[in-house]
Rosetta silent file (secondary structure, phi, psi, omega in degrees, C-alpha in Angstrom):
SEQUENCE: XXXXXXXXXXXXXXXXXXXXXXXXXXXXXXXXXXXXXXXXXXXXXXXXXXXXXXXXXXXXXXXXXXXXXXXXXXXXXXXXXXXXXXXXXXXXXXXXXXXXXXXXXXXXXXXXXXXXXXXXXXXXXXXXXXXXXXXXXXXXXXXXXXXXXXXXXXXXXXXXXXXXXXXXXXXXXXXXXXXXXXXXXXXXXXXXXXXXXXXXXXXXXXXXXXXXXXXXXXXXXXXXXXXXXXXXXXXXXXXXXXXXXXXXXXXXXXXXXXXXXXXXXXXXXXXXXXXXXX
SCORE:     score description
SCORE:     0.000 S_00000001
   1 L     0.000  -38.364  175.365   -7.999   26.776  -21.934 S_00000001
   2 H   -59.392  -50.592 -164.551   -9.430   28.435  -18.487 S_00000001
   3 H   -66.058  -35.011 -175.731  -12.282   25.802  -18.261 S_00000001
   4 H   -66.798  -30.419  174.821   -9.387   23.022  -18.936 S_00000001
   5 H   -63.362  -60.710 -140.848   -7.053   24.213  -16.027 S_00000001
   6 H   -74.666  -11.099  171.224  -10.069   24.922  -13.762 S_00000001
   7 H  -103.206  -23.039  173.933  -11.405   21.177  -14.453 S_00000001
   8 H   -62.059  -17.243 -173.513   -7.994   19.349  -14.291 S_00000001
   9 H   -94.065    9.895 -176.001   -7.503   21.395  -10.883 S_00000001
  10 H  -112.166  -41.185  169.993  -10.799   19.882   -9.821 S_00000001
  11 H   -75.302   -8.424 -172.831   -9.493   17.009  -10.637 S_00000001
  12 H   -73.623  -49.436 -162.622   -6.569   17.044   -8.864 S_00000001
  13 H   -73.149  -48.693 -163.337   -8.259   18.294   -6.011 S_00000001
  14 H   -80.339  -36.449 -155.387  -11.040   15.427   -5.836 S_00000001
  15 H   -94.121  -14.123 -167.087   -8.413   12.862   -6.901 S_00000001
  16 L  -146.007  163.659  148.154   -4.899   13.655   -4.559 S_00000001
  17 L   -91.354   24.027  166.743   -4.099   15.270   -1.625 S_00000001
  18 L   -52.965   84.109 -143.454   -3.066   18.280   -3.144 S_00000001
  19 L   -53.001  121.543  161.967   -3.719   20.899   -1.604 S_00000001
  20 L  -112.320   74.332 -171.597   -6.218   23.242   -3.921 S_00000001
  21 L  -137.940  158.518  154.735   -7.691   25.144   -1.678 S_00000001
  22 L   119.463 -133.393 -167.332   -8.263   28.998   -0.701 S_00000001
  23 H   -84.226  -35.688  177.349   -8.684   31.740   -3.673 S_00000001
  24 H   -68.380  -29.001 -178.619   -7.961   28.743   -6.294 S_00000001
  25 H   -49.836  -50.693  177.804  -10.346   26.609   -4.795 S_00000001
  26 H   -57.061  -25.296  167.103  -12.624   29.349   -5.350 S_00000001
  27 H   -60.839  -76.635 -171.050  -11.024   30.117   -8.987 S_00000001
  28 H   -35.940  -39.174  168.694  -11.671   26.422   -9.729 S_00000001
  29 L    81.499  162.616  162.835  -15.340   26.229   -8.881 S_00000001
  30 L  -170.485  165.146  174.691  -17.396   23.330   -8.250 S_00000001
  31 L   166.504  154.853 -179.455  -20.736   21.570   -9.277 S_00000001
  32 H   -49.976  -41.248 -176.048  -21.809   18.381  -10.408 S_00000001
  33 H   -68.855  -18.285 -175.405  -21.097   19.307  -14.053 S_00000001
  34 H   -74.752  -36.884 -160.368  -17.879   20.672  -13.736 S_00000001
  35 H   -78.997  -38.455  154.783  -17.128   17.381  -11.333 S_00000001
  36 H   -45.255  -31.775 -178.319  -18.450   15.137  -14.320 S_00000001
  37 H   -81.528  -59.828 -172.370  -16.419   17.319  -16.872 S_00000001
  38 H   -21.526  -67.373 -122.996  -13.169   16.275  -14.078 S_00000001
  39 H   -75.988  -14.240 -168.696  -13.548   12.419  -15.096 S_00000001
  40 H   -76.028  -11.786  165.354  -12.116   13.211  -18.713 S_00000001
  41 H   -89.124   -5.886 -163.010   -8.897   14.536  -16.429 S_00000001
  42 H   -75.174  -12.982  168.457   -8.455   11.569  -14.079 S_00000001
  43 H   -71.482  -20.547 -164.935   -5.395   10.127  -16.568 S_00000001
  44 H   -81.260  -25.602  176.798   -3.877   13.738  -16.570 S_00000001
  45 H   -69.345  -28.038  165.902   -4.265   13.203  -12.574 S_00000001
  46 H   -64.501  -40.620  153.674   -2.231    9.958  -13.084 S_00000001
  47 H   -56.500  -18.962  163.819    0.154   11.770  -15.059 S_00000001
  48 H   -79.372  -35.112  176.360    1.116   13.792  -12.294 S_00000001
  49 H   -74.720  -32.358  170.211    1.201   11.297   -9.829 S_00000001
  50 H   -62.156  -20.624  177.240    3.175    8.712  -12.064 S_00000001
  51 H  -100.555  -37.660  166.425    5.797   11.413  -12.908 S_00000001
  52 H   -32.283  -64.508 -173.602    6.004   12.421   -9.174 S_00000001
  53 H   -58.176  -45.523 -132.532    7.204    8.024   -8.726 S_00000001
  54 H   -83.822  -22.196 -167.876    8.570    7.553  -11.472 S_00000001
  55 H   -95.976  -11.732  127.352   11.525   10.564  -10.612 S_00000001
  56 H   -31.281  -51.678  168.482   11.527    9.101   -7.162 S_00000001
  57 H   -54.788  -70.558 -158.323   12.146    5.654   -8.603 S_00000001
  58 H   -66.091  -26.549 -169.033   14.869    7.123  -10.876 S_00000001
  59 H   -77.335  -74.876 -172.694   16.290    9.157   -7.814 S_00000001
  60 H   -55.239  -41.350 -156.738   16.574    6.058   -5.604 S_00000001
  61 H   -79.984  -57.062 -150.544   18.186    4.328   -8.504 S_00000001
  62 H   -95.628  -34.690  166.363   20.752    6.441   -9.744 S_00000001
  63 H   -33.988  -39.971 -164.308   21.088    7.241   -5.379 S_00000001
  64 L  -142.879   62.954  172.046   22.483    3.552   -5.049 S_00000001
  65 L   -87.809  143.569 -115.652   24.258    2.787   -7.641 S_00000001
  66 L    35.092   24.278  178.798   25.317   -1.388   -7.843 S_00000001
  67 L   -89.789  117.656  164.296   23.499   -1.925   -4.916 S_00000001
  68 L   -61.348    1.702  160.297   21.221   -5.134   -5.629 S_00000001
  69 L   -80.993   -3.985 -170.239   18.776   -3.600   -3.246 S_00000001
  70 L  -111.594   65.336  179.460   17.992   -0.620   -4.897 S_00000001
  71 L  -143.759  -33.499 -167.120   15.363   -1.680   -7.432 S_00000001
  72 H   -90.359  -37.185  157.458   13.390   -2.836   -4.253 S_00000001
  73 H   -18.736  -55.753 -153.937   14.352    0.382   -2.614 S_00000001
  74 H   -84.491  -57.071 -175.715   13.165    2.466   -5.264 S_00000001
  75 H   -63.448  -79.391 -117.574    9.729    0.355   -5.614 S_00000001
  76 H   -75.515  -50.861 -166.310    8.640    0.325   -1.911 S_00000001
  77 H   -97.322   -2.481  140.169    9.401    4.573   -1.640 S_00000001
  78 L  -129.975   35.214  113.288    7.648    5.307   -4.428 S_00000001
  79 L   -40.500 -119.612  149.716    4.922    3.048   -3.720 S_00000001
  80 L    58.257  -72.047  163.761    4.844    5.034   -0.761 S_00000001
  81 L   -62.761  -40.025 -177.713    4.871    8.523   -2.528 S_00000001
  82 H   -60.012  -49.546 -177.685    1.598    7.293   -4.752 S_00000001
  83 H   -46.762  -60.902 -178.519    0.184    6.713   -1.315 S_00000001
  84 H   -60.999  -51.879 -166.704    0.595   10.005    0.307 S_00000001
  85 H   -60.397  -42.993  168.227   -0.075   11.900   -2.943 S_00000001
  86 H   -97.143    7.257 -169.221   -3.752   10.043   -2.927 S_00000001
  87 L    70.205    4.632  170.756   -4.659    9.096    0.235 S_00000001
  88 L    90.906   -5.695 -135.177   -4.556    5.647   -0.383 S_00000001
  89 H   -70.489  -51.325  177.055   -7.500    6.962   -2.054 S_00000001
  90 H   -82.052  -35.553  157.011   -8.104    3.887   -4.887 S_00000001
  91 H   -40.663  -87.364 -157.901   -6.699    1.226   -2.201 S_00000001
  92 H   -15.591  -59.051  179.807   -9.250    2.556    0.064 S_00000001
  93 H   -60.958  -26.340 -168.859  -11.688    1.273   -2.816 S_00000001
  94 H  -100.662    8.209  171.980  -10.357   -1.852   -3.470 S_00000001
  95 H  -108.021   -8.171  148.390  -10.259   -3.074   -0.164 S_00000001
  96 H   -57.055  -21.671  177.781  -14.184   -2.286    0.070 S_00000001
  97 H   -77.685  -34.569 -105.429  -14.443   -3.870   -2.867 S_00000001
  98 H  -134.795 -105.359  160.195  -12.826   -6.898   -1.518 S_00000001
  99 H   -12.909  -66.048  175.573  -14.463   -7.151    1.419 S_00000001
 100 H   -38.680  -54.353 -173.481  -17.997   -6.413    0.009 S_00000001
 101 H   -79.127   -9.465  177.105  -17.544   -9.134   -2.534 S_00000001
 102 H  -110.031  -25.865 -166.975  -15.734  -11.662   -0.368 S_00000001
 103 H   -84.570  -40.937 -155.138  -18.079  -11.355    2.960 S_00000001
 104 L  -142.351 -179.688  156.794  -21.429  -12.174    1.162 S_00000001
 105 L  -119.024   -3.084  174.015  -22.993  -13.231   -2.447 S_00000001
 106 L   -85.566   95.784 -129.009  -25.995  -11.486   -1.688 S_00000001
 107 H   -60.526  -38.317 -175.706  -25.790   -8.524   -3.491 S_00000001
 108 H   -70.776  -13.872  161.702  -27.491   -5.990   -1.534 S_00000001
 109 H   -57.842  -61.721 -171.320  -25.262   -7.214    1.667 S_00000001
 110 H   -52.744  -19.700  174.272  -22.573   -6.657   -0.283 S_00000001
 111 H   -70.180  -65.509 -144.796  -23.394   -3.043   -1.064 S_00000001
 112 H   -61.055  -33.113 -165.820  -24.139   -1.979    2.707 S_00000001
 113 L   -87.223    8.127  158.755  -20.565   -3.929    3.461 S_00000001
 114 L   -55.107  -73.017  158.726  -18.626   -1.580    1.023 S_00000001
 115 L   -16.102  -33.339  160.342  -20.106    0.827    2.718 S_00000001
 116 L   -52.607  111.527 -166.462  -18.491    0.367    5.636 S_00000001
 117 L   -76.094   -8.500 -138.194  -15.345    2.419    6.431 S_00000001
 118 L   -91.712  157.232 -179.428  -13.995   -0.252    8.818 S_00000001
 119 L  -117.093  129.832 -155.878  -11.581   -2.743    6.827 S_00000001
 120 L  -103.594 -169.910 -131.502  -12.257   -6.645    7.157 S_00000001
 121 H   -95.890  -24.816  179.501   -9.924   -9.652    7.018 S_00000001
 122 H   -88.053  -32.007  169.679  -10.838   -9.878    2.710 S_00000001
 123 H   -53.768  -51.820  166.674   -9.721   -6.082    2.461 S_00000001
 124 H   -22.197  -82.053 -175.318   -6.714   -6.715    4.643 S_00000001
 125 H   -74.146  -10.395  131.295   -5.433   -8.762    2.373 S_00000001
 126 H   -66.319  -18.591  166.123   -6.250   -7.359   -0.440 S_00000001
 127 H   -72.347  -49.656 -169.173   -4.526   -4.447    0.241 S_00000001
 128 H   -48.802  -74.726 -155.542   -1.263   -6.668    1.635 S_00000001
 129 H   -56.383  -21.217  174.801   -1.299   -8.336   -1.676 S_00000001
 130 H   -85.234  -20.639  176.640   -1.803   -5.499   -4.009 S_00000001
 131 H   -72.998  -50.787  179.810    1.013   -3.908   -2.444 S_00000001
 132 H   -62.507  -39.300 -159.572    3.300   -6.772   -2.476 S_00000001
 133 H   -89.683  -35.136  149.832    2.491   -7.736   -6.039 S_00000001
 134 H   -33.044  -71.749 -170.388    2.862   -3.576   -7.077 S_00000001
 135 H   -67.647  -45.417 -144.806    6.783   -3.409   -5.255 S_00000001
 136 H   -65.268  -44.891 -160.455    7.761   -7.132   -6.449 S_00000001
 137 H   -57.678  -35.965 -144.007    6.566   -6.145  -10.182 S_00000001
 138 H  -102.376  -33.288 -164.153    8.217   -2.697  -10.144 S_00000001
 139 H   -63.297  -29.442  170.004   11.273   -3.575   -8.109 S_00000001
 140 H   -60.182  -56.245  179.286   11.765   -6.655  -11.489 S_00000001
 141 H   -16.507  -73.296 -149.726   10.916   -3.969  -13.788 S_00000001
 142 H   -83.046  -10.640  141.158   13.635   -1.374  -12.339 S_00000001
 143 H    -5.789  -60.259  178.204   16.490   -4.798  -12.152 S_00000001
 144 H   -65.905  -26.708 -169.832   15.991   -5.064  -15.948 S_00000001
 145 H   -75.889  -49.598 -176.297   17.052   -1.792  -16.873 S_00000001
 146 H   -48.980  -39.410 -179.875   20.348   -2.267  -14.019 S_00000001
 147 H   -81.185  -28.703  175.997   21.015   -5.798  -16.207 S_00000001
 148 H   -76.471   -0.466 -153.650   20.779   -3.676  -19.737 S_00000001
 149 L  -110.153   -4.205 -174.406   23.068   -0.723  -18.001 S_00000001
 150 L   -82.715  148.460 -162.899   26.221   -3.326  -17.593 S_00000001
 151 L    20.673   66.202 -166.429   29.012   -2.347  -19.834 S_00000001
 152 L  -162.752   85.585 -144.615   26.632    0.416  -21.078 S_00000001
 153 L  -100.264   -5.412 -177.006   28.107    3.738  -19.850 S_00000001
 154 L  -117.161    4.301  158.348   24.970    5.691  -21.490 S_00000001
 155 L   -77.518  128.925 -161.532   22.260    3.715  -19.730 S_00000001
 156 L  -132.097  110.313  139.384   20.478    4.997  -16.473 S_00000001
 157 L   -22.936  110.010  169.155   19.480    2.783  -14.016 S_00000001
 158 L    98.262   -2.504 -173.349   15.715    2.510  -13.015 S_00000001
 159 H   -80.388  -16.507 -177.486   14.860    4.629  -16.053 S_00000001
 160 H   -65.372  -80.214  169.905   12.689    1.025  -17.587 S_00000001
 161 H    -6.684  -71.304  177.403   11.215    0.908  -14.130 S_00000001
 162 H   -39.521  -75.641 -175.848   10.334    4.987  -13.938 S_00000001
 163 H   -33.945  -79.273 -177.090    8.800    5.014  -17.679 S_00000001
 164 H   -11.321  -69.467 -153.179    6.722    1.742  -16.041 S_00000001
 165 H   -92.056   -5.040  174.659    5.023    3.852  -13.403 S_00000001
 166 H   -68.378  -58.897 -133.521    4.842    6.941  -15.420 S_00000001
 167 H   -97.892  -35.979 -177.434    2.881    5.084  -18.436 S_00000001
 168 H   -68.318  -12.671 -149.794    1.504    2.807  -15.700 S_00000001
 169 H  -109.934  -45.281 -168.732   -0.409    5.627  -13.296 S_00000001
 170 H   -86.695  -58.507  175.434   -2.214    6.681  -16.628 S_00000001
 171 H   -37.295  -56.260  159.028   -3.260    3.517  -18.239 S_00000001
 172 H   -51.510  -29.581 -163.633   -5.103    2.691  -14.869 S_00000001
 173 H  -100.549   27.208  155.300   -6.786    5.709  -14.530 S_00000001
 174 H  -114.989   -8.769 -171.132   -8.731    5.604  -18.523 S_00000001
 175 H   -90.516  -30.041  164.870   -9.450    1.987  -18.499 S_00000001
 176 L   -42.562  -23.997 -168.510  -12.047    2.945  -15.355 S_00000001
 177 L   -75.279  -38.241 -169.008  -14.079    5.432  -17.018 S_00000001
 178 H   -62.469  -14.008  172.297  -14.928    2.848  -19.352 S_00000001
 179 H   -74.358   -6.577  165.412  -17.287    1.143  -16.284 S_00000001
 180 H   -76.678  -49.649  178.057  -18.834    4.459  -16.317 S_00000001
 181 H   -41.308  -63.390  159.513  -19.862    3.832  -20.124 S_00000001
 182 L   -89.586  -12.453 -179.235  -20.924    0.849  -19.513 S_00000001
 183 L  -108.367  156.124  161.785  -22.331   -0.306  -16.380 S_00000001
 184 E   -91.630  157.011 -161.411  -24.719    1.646  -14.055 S_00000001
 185 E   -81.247  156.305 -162.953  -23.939    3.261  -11.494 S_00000001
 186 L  -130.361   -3.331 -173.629  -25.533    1.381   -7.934 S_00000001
 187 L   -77.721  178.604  172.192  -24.175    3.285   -4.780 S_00000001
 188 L   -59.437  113.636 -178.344  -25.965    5.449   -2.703 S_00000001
 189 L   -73.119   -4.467 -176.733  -27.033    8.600   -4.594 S_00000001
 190 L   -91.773  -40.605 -170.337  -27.919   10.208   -1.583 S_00000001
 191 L   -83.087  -41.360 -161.095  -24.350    9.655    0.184 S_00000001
 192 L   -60.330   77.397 -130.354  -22.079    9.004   -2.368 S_00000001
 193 L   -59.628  -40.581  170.651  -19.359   11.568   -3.162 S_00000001
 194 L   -41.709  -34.233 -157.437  -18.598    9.914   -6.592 S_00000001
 195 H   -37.581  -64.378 -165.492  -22.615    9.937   -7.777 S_00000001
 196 H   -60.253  -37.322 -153.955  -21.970   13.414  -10.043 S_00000001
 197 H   -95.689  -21.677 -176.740  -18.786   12.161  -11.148 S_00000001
 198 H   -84.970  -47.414 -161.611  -20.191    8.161  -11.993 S_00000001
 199 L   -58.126  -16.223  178.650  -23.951    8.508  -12.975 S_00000001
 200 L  -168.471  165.962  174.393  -22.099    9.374  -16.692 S_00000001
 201 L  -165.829  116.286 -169.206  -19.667   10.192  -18.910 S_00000001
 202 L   -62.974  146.251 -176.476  -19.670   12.033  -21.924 S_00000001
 203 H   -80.747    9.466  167.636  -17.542   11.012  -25.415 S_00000001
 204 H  -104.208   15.317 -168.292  -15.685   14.233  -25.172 S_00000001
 205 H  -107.730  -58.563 -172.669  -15.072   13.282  -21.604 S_00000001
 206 H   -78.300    3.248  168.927  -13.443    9.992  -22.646 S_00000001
 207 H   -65.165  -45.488  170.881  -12.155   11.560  -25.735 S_00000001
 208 H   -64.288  -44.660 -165.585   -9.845   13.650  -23.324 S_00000001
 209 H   -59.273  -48.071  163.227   -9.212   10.728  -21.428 S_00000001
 210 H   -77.421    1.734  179.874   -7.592    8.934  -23.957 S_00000001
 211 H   -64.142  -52.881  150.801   -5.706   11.823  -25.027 S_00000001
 212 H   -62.313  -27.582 -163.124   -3.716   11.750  -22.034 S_00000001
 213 H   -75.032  -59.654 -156.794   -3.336    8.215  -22.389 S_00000001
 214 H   -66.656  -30.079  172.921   -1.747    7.958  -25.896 S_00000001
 215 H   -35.531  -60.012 -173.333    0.423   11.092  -24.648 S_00000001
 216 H   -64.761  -30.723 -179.525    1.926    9.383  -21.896 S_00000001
 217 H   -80.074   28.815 -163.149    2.236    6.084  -23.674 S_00000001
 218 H  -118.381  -87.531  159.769    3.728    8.321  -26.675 S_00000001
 219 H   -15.719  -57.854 -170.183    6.244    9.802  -23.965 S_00000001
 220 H   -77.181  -55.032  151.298    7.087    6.328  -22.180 S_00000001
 221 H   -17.173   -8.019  164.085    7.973    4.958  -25.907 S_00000001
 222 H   -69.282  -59.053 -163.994   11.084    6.707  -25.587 S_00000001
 223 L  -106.138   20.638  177.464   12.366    4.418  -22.920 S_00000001
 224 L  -156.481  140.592 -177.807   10.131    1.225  -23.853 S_00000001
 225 L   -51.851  142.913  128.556    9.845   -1.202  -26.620 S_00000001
 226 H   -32.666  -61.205  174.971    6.596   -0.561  -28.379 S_00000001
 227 H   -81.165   -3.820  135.646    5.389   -4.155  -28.104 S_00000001
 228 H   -39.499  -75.411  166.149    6.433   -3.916  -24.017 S_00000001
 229 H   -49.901  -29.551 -174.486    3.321   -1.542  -24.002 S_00000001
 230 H   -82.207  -13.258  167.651    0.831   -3.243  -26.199 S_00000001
 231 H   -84.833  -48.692 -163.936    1.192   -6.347  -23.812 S_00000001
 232 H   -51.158  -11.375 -160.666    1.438   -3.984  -20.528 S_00000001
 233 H  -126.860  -53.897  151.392   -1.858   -2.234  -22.083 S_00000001
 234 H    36.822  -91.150 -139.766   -3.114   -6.152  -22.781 S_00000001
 235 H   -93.855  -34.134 -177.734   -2.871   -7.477  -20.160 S_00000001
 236 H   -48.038  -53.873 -172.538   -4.243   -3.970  -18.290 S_00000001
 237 H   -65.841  -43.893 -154.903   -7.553   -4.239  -20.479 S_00000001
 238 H   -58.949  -43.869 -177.144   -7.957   -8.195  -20.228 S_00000001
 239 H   -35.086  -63.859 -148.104   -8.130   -6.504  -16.071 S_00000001
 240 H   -74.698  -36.253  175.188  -10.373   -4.376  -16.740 S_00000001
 241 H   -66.672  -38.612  178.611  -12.909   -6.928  -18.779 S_00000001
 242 H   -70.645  -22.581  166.995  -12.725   -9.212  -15.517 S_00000001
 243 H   -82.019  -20.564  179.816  -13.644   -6.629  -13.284 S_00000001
 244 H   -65.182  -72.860  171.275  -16.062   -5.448  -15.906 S_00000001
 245 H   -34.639  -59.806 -177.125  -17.864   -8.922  -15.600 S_00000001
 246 L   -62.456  -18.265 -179.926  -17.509   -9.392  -12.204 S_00000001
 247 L  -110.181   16.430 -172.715  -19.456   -6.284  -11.013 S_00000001
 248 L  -120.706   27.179  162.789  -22.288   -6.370  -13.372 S_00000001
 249 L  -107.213  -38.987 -166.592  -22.592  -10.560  -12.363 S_00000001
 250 L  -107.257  -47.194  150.876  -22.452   -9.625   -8.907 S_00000001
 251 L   -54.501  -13.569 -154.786  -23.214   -5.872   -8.405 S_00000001
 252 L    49.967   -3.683  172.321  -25.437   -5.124  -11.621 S_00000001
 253 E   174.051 -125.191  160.161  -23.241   -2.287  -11.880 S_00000001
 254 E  -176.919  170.070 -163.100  -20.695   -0.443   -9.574 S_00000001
 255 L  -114.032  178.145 -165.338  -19.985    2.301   -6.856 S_00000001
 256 H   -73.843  -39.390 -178.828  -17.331    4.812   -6.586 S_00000001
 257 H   -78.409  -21.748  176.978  -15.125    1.973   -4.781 S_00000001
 258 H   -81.930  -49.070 -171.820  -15.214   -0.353   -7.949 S_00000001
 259 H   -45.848  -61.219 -166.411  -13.316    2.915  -10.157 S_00000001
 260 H   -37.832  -71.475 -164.755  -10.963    2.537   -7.140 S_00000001
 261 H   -56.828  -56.139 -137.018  -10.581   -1.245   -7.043 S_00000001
 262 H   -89.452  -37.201  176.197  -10.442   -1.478  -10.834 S_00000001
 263 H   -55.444  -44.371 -159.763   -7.882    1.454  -11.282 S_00000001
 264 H   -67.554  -61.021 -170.763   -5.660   -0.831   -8.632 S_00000001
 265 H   -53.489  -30.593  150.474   -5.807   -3.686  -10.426 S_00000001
 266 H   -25.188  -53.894 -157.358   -5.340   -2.420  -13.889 S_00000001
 267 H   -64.773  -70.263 -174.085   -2.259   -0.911  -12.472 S_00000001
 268 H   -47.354  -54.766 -179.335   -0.668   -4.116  -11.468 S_00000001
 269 H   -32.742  -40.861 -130.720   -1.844   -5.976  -14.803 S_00000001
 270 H   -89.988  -27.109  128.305   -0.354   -3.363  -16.726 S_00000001
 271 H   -14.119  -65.416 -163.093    3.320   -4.182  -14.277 S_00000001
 272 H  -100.287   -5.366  151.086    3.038   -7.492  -15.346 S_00000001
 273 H   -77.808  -19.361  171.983    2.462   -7.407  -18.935 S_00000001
 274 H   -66.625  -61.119 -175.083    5.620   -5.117  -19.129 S_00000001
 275 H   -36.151  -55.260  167.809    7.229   -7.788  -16.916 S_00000001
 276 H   -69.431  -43.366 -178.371    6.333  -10.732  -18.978 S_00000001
 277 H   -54.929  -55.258  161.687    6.946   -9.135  -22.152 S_00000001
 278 L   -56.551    0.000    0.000   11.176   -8.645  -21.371 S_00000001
């Protein structure tokens, strides 16, 4: 149970801006293996950040109630919240990804322009648009519950919506690991903070990993149809095979900025199979 706090607090620590630092940091440890043992926690780090939005969401919601603004309200400020709580930290990847993969076709260009902290005109806009497509998705999402809550005096506004980003926060972070499984890893091993945490991943690593996952989707099943998830986790995987493709056609494999990229888009899929599916 000690080694399971001390690697979920590593992950937290690697994964948010949460502050771990000081005699726990020091509880907590570090090393490549311990940072490799972490990746089997990055859904339980999505459960924290997804229950952080989702009682934002539900906050803003229940905050403004009949206002037809407050489903967009709700999405936008805890958007927002995900942001601060990571650092932007999986954007950050997916507009390197973006960039890399949009500036050149040559592969090893494309590596050095990942690389790059500065963010070009295909990152831009990958970021605008992952953002946009993230609030529009979440803001229908928390709408639908506000159209099931009329003449329904035991229904709480924004609770579809919440459950969304709760169940949605995890499901991005386990379908990444699988690109550890299968592809190699290609960034710099000398530079690369990810390297210990990429170069592998063990089946008791992803054994955890899904662990958290069926929890949370076990948990969001309360407030969601059963066949709502199995599209929203769908359409998340169908994500995950196209990104899968795309970096071992173009990359041969992927950096620390592909988990990133691949987490965002997952996220959205997984938004918009819930979406289609009511």
């Amino acid at each position: 149970m000690l080694q399971f706090i001390r690697d979920y607090l590593l992950a937290v620590q690697f994964f948010t801006r949460i502050p771990v630092t000081g005699r726990l940091a020091d509880w907590v440890g570090f090393s490549p293996e311990a940072l490799r043992r972490s990746a089997g926690h990055f859904p339980g780090v999505g459960v924290l950040v997804g229950a952080v939005a989702a009682a934002v969401f539900g906050l803003l919601q229940a905050a403004l109630p009949g206002s037809a603004a407050a489903p967009l309200v709700a999405a936008v400020l805890s958007t927002v919240v995900t942001v601060l709580l990571t650092g932007g930290f999986h954007e950050d990847g997916l507009a390197d990804v973006a960039d890399g993969l949009g500036g050149s076709y040559d592969r090893e260009r494309a590596l050095d322009i990942m690389k790059d902290s500065r963010v070009g005109a295909f990152g831009a806009m990958a970021l605008v648009l992952a953002l946009l497509a993230k609030v529009a998705l979440l803001a229908l999402l928390g709408s639908v519950e506000i159209m099931a809550a009329e003449g329904d005096a035991l229904a709480l506004a924004g609770l579809y919506g919440a459950a969304a980003l709760g169940a949605g926060h995890v499901v991005s972070r386990t379908l990444p690991l699988l690109l550890i499984r299968w592809l190699a890893h290609v960034g710099d091993t000398a530079t690369s903070k990810s390297k210990p945490l990429a170069d592998q991943i063990s089946g008791a690593s992803l054994l955890m990993a899904f662990s958290w996952c069926f929890a949370a989707l076990a948990l969001a099943s309360l407030a969601l149809d059963a066949i709502n998830l199995i599209v929203g986790c769908g359409f998340a995987t169908l994500a995950l095979v196209w990104m899968l493709r795309l970096f071992k056609r173009r990359l041969q494999g992927f950096t620390g900025d592909c988990l990133g990229a691949t987490q965002q888009v997952c996220e959205i899929a997984f938004y918009l199979g819930l979406a289609v599916s009511v």
